[in-house]
CHARMM internal coordinates of N, CA and C (Angstrom, degrees):
IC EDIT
DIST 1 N 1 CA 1.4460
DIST 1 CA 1 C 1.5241
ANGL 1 N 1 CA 1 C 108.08
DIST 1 C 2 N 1.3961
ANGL 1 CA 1 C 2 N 107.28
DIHE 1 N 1 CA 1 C 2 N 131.05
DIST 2 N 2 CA 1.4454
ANGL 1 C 2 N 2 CA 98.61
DIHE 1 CA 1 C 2 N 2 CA 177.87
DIST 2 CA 2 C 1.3577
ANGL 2 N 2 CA 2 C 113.83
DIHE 1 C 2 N 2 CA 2 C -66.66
DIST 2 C 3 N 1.3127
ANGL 2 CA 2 C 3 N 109.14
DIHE 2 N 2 CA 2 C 3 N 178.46
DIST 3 N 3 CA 1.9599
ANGL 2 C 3 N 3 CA 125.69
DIHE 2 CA 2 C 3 N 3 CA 155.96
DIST 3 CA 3 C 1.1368
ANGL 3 N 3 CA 3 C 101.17
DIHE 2 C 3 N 3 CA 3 C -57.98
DIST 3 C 4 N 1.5059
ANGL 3 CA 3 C 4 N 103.43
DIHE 3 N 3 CA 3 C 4 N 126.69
DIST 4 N 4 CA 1.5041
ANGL 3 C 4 N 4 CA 127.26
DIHE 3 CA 3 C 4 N 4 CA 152.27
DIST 4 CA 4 C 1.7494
ANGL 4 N 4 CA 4 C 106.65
DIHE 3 C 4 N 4 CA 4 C 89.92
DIST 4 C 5 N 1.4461
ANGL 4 CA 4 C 5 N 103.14
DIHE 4 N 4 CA 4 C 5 N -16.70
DIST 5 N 5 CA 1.2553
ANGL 4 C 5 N 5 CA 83.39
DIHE 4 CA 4 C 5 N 5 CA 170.83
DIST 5 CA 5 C 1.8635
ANGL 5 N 5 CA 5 C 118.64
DIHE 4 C 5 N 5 CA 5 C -92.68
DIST 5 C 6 N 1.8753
ANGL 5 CA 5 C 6 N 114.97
DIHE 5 N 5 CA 5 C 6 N 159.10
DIST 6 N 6 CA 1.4631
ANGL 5 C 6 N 6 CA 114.65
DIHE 5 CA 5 C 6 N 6 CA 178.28
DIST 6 CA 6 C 1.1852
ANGL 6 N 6 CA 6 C 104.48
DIHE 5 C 6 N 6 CA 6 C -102.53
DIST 6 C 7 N 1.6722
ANGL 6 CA 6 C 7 N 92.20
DIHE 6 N 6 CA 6 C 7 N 160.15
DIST 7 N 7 CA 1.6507
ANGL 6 C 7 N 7 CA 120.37
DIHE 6 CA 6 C 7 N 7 CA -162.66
DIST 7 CA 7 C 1.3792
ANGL 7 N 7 CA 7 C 76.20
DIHE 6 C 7 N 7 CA 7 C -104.23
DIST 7 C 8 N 1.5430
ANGL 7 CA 7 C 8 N 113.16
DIHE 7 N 7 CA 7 C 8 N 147.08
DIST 8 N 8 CA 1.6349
ANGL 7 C 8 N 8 CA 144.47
DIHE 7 CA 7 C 8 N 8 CA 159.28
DIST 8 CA 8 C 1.8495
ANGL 8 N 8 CA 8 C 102.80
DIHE 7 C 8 N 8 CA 8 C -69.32
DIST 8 C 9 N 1.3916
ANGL 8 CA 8 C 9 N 126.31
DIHE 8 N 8 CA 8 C 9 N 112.32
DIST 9 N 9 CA 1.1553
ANGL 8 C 9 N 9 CA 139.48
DIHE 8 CA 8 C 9 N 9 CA 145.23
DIST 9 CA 9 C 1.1955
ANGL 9 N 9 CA 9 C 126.65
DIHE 8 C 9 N 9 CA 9 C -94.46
DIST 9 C 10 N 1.3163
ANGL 9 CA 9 C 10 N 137.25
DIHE 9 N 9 CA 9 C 10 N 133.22
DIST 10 N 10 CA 1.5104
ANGL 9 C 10 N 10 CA 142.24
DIHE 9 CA 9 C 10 N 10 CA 151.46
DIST 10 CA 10 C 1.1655
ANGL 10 N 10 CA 10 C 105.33
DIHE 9 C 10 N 10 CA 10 C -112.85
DIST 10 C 11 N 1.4589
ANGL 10 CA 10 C 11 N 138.18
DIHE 10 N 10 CA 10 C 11 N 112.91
DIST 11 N 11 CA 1.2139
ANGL 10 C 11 N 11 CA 135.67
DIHE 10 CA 10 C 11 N 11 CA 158.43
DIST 11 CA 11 C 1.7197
ANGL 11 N 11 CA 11 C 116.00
DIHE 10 C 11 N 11 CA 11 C -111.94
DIST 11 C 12 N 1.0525
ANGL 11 CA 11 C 12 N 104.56
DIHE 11 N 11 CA 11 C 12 N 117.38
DIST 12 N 12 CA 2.1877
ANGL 11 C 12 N 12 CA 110.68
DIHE 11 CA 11 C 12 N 12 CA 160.84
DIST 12 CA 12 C 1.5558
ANGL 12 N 12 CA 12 C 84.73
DIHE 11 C 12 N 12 CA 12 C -119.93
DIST 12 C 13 N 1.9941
ANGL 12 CA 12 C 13 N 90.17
DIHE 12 N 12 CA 12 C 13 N 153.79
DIST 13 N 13 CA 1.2774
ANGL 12 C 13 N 13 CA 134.39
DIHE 12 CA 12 C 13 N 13 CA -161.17
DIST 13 CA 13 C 1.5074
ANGL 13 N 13 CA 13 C 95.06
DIHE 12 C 13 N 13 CA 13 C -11.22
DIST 13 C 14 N 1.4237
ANGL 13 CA 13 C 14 N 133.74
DIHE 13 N 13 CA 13 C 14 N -110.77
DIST 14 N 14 CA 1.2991
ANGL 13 C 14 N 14 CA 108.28
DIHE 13 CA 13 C 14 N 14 CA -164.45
DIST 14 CA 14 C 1.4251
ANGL 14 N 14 CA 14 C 103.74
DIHE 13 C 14 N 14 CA 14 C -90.68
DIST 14 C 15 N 0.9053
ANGL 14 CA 14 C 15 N 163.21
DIHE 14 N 14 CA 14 C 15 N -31.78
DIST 15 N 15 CA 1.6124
ANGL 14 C 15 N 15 CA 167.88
DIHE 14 CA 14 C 15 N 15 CA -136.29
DIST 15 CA 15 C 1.6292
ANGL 15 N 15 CA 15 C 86.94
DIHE 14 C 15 N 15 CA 15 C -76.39
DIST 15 C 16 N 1.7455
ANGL 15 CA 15 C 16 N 133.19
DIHE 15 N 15 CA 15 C 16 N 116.67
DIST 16 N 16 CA 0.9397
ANGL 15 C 16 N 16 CA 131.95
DIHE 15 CA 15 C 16 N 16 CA 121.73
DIST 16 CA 16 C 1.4127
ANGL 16 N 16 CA 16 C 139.69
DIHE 15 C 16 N 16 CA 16 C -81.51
DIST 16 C 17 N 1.7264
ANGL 16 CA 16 C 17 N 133.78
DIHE 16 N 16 CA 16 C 17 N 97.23
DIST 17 N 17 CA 1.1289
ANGL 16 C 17 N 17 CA 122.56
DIHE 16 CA 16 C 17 N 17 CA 167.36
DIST 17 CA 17 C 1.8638
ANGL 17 N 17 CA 17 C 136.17
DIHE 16 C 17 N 17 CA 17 C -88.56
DIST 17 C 18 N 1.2712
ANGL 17 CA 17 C 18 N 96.60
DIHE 17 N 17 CA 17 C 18 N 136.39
DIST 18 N 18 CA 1.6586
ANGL 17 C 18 N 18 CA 106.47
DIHE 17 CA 17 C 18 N 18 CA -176.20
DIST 18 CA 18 C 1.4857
ANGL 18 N 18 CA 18 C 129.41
DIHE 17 C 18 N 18 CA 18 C -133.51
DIST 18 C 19 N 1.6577
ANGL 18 CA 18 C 19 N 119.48
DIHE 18 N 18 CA 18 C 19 N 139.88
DIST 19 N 19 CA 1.5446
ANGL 18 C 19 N 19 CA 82.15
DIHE 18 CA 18 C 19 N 19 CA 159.90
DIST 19 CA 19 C 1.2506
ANGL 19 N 19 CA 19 C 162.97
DIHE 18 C 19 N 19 CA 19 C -31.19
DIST 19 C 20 N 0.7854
ANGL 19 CA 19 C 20 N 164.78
DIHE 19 N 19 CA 19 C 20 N 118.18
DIST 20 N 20 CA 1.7566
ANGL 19 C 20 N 20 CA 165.75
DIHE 19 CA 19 C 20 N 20 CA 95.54
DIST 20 CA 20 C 1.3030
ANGL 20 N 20 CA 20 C 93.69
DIHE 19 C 20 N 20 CA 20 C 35.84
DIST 20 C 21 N 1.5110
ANGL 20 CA 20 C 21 N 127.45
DIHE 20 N 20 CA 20 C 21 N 109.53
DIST 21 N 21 CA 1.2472
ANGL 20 C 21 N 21 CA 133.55
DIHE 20 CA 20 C 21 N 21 CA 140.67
DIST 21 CA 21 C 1.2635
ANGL 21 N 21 CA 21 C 135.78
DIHE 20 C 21 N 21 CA 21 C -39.73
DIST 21 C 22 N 1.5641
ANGL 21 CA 21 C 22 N 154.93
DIHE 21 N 21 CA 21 C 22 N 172.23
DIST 22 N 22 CA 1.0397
ANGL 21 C 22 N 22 CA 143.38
DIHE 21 CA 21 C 22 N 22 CA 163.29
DIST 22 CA 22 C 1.6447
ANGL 22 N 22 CA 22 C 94.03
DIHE 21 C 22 N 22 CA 22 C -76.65
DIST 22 C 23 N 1.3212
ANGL 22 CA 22 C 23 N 137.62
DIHE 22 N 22 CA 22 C 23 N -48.75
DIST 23 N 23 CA 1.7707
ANGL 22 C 23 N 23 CA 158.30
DIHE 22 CA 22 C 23 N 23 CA -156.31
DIST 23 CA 23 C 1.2375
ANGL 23 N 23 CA 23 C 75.69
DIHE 22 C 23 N 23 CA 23 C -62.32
DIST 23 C 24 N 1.8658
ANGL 23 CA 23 C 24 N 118.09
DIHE 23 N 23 CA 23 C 24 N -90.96
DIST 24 N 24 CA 1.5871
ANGL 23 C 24 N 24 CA 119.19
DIHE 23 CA 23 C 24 N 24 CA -160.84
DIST 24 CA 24 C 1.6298
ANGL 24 N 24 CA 24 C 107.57
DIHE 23 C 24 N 24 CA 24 C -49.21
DIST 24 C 25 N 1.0515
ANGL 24 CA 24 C 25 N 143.19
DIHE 24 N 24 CA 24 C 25 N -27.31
DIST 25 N 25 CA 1.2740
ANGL 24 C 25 N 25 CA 137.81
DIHE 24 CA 24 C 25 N 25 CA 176.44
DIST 25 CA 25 C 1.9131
ANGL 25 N 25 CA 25 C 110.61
DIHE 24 C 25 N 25 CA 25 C -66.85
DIST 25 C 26 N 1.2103
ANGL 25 CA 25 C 26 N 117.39
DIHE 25 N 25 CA 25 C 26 N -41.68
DIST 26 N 26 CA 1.3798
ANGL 25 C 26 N 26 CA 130.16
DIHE 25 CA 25 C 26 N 26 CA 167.13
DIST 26 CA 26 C 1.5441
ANGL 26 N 26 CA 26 C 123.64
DIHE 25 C 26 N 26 CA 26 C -82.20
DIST 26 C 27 N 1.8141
ANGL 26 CA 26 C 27 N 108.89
DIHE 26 N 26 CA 26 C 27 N -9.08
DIST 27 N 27 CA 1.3990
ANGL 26 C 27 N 27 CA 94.09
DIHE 26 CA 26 C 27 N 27 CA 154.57
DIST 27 CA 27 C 1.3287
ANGL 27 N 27 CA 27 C 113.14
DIHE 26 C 27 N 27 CA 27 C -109.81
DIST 27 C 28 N 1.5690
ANGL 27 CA 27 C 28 N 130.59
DIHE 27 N 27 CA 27 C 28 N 19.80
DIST 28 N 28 CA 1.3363
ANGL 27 C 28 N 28 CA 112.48
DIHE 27 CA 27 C 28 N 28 CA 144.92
DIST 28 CA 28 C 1.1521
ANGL 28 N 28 CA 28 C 135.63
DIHE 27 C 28 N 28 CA 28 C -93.51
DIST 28 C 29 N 1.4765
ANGL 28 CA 28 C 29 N 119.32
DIHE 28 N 28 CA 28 C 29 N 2.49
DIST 29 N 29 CA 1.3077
ANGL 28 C 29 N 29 CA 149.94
DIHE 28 CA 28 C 29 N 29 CA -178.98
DIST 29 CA 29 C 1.5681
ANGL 29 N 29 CA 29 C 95.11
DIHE 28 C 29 N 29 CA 29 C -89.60
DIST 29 C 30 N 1.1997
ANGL 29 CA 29 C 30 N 146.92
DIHE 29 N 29 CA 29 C 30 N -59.72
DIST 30 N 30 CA 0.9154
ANGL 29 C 30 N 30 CA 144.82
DIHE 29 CA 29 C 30 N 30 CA 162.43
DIST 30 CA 30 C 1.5272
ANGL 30 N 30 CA 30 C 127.38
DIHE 29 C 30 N 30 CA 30 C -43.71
DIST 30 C 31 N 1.4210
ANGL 30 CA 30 C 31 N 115.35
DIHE 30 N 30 CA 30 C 31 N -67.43
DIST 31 N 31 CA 1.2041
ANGL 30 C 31 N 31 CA 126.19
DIHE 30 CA 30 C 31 N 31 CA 168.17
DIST 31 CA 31 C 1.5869
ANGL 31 N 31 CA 31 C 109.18
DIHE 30 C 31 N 31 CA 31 C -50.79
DIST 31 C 32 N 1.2923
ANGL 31 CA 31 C 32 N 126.85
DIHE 31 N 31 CA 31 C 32 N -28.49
DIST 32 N 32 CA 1.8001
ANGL 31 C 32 N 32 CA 108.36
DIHE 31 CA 31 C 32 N 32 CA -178.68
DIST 32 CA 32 C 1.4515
ANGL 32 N 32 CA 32 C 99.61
DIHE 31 C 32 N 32 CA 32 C -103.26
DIST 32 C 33 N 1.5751
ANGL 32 CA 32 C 33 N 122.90
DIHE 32 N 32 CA 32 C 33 N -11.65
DIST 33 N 33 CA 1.7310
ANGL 32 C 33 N 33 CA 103.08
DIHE 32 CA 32 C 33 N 33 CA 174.60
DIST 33 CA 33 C 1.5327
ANGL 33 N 33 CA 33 C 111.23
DIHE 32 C 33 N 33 CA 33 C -103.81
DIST 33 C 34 N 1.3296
ANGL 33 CA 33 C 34 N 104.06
DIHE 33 N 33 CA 33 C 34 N 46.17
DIST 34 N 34 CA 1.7755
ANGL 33 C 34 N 34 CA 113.28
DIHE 33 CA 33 C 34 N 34 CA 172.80
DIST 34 CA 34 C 1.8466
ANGL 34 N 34 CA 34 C 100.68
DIHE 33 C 34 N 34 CA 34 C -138.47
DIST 34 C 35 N 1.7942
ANGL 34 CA 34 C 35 N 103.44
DIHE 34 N 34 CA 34 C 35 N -12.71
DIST 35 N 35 CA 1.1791
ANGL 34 C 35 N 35 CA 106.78
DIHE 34 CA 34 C 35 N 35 CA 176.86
DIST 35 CA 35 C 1.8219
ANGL 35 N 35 CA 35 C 117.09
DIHE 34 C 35 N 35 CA 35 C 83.94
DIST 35 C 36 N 1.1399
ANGL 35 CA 35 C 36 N 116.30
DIHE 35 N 35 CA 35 C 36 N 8.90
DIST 36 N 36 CA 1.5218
ANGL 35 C 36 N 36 CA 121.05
DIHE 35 CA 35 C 36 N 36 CA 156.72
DIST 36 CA 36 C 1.3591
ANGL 36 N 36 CA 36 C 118.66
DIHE 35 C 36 N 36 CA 36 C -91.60
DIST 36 C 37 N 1.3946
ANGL 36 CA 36 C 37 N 110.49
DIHE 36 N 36 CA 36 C 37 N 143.51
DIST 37 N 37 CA 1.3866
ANGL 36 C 37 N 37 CA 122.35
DIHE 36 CA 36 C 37 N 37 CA 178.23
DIST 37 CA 37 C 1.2279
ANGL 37 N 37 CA 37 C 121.56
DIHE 36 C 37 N 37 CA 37 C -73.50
DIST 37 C 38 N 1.4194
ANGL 37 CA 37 C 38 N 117.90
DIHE 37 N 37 CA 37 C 38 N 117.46
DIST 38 N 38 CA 1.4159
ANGL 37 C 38 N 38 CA 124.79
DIHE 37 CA 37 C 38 N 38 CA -171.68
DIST 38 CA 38 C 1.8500
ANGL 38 N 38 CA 38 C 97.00
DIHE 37 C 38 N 38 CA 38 C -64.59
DIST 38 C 39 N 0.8465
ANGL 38 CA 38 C 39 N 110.86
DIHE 38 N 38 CA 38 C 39 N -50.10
DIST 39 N 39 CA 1.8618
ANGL 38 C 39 N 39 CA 93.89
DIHE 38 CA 38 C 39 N 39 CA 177.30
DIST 39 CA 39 C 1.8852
ANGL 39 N 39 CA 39 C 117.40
DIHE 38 C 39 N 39 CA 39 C -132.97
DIST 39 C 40 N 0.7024
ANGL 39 CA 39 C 40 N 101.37
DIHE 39 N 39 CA 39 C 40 N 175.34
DIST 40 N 40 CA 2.1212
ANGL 39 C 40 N 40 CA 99.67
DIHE 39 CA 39 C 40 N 40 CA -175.78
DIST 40 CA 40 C 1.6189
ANGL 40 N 40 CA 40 C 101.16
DIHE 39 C 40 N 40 CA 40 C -71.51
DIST 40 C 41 N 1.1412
ANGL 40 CA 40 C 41 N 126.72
DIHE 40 N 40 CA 40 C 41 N -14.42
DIST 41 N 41 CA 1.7049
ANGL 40 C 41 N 41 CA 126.88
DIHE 40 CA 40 C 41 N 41 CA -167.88
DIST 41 CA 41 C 1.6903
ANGL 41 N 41 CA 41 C 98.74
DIHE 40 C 41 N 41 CA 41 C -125.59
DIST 41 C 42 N 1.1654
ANGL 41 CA 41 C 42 N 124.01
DIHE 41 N 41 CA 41 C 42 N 115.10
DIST 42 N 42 CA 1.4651
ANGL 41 C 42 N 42 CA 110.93
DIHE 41 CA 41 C 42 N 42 CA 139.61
DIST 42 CA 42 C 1.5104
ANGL 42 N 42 CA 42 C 107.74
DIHE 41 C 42 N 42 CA 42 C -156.04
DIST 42 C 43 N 1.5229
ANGL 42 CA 42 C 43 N 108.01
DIHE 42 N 42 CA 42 C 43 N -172.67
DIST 43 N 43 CA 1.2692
ANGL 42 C 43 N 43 CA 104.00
DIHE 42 CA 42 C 43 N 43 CA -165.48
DIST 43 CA 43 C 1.2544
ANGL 43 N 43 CA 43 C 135.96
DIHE 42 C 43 N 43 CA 43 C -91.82
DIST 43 C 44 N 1.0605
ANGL 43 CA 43 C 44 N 172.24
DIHE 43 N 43 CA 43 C 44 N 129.24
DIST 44 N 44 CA 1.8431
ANGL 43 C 44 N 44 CA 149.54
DIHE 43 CA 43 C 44 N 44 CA -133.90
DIST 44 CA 44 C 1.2896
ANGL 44 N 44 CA 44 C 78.91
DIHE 43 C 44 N 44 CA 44 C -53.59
DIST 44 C 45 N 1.6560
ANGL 44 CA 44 C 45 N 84.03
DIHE 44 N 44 CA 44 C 45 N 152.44
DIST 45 N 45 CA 1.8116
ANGL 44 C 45 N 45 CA 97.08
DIHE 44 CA 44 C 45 N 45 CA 171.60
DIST 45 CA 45 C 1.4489
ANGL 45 N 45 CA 45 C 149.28
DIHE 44 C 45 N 45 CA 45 C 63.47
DIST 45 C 46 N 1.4030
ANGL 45 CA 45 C 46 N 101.84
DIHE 45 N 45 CA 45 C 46 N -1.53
DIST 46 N 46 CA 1.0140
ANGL 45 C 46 N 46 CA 124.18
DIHE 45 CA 45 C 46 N 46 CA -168.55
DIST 46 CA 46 C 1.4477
ANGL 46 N 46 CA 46 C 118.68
DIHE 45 C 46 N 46 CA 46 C -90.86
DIST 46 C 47 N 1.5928
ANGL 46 CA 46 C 47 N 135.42
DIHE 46 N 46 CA 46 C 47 N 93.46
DIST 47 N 47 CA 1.5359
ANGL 46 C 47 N 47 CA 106.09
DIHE 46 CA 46 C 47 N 47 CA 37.96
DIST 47 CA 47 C 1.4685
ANGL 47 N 47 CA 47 C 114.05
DIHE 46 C 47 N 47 CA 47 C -96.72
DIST 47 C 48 N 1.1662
ANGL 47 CA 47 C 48 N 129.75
DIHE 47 N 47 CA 47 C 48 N -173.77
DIST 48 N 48 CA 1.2896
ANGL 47 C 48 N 48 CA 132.06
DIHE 47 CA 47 C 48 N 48 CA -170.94
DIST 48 CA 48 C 1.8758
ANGL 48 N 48 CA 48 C 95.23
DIHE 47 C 48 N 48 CA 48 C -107.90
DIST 48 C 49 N 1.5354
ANGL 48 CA 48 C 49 N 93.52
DIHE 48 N 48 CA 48 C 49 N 144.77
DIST 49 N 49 CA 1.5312
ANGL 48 C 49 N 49 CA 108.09
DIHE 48 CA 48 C 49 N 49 CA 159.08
DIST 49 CA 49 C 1.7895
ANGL 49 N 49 CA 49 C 126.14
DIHE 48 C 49 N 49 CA 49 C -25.28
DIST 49 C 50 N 1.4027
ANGL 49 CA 49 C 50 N 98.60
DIHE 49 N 49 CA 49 C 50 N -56.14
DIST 50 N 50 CA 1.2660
ANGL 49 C 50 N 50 CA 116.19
DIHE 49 CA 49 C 50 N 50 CA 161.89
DIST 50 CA 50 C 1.3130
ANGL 50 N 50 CA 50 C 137.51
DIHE 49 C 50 N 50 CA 50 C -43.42
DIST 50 C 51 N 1.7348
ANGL 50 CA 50 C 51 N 103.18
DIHE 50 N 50 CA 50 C 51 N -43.15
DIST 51 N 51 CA 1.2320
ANGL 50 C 51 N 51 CA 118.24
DIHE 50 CA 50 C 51 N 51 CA -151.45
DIST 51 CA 51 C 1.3578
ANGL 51 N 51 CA 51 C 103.89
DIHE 50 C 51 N 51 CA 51 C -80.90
DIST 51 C 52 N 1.7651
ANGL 51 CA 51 C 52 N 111.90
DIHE 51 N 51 CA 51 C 52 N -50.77
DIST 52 N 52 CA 1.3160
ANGL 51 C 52 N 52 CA 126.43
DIHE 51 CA 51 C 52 N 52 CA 173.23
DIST 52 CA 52 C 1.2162
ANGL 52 N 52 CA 52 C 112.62
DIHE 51 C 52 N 52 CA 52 C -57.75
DIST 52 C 53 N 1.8154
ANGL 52 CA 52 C 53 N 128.02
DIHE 52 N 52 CA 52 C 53 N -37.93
DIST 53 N 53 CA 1.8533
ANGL 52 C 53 N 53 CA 89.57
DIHE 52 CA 52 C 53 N 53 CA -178.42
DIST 53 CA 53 C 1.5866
ANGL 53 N 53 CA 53 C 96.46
DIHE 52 C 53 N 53 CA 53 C -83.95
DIST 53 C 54 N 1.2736
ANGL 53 CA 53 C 54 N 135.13
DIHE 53 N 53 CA 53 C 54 N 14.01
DIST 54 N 54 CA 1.7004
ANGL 53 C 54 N 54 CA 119.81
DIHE 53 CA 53 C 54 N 54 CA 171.46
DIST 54 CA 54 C 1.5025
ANGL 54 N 54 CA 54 C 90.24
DIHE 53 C 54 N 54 CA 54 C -76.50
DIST 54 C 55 N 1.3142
ANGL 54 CA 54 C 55 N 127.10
DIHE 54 N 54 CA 54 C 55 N -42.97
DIST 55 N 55 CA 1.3875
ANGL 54 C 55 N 55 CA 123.74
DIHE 54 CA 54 C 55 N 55 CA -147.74
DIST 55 CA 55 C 1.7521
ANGL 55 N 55 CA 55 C 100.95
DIHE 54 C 55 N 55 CA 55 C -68.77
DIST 55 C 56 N 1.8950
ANGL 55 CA 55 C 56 N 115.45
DIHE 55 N 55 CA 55 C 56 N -31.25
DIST 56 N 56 CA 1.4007
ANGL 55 C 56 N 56 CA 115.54
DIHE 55 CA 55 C 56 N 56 CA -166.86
DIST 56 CA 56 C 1.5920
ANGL 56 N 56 CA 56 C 96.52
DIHE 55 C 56 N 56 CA 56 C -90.09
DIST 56 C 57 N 1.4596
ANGL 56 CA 56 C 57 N 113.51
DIHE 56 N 56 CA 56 C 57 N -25.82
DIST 57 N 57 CA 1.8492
ANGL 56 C 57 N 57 CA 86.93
DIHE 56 CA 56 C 57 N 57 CA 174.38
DIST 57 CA 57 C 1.5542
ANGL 57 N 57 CA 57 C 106.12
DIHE 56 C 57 N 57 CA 57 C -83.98
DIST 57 C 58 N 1.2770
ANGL 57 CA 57 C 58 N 133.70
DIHE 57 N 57 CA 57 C 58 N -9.58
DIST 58 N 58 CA 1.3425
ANGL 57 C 58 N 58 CA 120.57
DIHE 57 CA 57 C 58 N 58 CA 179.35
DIST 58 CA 58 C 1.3314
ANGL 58 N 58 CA 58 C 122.36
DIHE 57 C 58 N 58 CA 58 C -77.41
DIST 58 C 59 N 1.6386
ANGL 58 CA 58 C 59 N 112.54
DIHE 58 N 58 CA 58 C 59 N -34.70
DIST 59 N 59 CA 1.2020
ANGL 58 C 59 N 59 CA 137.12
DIHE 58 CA 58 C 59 N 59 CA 169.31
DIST 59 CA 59 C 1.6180
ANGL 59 N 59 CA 59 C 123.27
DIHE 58 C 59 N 59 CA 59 C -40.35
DIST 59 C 60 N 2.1461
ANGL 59 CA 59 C 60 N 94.51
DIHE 59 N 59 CA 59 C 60 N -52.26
DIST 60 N 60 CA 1.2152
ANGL 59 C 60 N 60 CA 93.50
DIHE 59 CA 59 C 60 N 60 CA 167.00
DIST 60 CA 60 C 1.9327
ANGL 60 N 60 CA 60 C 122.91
DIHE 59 C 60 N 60 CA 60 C -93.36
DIST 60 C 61 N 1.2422
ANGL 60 CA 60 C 61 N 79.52
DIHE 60 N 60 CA 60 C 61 N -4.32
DIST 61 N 61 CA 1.7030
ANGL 60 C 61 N 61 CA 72.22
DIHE 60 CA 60 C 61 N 61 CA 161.55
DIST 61 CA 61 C 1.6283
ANGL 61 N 61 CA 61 C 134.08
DIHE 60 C 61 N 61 CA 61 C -89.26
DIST 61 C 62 N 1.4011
ANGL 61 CA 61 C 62 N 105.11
DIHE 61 N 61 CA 61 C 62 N -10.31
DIST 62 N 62 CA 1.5445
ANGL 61 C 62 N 62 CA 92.98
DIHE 61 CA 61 C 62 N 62 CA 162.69
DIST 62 CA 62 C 1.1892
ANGL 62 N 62 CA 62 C 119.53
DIHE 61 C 62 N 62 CA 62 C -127.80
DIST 62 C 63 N 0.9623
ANGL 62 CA 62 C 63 N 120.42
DIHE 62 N 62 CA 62 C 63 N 32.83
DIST 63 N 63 CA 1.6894
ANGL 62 C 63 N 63 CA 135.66
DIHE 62 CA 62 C 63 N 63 CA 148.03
DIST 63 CA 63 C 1.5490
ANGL 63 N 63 CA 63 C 114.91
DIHE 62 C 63 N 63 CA 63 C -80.58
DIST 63 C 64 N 1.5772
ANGL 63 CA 63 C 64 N 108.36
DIHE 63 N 63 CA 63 C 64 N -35.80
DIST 64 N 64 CA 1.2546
ANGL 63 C 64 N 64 CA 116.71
DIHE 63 CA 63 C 64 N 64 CA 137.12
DIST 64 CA 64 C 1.0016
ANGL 64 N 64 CA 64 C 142.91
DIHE 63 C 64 N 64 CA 64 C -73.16
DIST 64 C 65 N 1.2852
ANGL 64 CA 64 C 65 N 140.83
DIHE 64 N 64 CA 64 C 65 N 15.71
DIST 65 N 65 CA 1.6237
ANGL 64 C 65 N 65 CA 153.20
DIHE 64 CA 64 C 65 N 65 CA 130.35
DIST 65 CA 65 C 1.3707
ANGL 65 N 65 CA 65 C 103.11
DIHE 64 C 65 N 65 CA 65 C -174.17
DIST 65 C 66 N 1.7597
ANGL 65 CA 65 C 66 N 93.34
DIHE 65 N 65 CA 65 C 66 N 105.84
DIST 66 N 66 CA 1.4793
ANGL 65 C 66 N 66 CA 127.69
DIHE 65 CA 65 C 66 N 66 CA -172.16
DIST 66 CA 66 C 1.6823
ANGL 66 N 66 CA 66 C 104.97
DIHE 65 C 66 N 66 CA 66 C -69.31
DIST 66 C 67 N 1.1693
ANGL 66 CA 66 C 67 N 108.25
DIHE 66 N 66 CA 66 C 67 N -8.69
DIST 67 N 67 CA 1.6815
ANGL 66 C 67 N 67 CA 111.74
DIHE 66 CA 66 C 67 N 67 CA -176.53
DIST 67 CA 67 C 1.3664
ANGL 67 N 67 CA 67 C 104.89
DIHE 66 C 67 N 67 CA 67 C -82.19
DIST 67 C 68 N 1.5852
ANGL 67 CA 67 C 68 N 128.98
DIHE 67 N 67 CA 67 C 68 N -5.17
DIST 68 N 68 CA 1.3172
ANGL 67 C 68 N 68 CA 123.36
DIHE 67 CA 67 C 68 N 68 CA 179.14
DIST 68 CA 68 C 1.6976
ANGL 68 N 68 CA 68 C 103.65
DIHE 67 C 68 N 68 CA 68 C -107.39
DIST 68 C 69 N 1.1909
ANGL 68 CA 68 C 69 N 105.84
DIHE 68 N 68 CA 68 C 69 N 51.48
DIST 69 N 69 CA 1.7289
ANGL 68 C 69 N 69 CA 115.70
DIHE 68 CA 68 C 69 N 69 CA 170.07
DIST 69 CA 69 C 1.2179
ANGL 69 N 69 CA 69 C 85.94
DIHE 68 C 69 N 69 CA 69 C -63.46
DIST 69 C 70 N 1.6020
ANGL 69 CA 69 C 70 N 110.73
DIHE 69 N 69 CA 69 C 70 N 160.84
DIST 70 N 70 CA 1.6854
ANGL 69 C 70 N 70 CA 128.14
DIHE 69 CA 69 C 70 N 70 CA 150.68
DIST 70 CA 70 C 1.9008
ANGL 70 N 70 CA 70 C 110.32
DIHE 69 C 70 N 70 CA 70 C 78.57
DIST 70 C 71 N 1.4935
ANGL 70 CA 70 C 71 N 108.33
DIHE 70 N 70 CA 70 C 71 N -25.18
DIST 71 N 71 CA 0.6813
ANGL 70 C 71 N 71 CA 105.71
DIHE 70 CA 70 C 71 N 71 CA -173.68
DIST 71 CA 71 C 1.7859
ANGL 71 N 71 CA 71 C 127.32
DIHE 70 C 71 N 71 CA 71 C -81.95
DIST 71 C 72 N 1.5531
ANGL 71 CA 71 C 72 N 104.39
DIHE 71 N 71 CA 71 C 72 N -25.75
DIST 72 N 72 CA 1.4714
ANGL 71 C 72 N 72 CA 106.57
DIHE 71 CA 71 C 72 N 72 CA 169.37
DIST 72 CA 72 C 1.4789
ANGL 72 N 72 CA 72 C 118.77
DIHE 71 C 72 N 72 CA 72 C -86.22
DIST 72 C 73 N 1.3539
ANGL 72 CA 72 C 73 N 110.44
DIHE 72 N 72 CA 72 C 73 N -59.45
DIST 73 N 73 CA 1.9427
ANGL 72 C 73 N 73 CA 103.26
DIHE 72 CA 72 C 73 N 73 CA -179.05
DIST 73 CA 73 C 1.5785
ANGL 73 N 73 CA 73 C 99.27
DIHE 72 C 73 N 73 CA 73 C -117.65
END
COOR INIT
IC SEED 1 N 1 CA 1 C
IC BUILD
């Protein structure tokens, strides 16, 4: 994220929600095509076939204009 620009938060009691980074989008892409678990909990299947090539065209789309944070995942 550049200088000066803000990150989108929603937080209730514990639940923080945020954009999807271009980085966090490329380390779950990473982390599931080497076959490690991005965290100790998830759900069968998770991520889905689907999910990952949304994650590589989104990835490269806002790295190509970083002003569309929040807007893909």
């Amino acid at each position: 994220m550049a200088k000066g620009e803000e990150m989108l938060f929603l937080t209730i009691d514990q639940l923080t929600l945020m954009p999807m980074t271009a980085e966090a989008m490329e380390d779950i892409l990473k982390r599931t095509s080497k076959g490690k678990p991005l965290m100790l909990r998830a759900a069968d299947g998770w991520p889905s076939s689907h999910l990952l090539a949304a994650l590589q065209t989104f990835s490269k789309k806002l790295k190509k204009d970083p002003s569309t944070l929040g807007w893909y995942v």
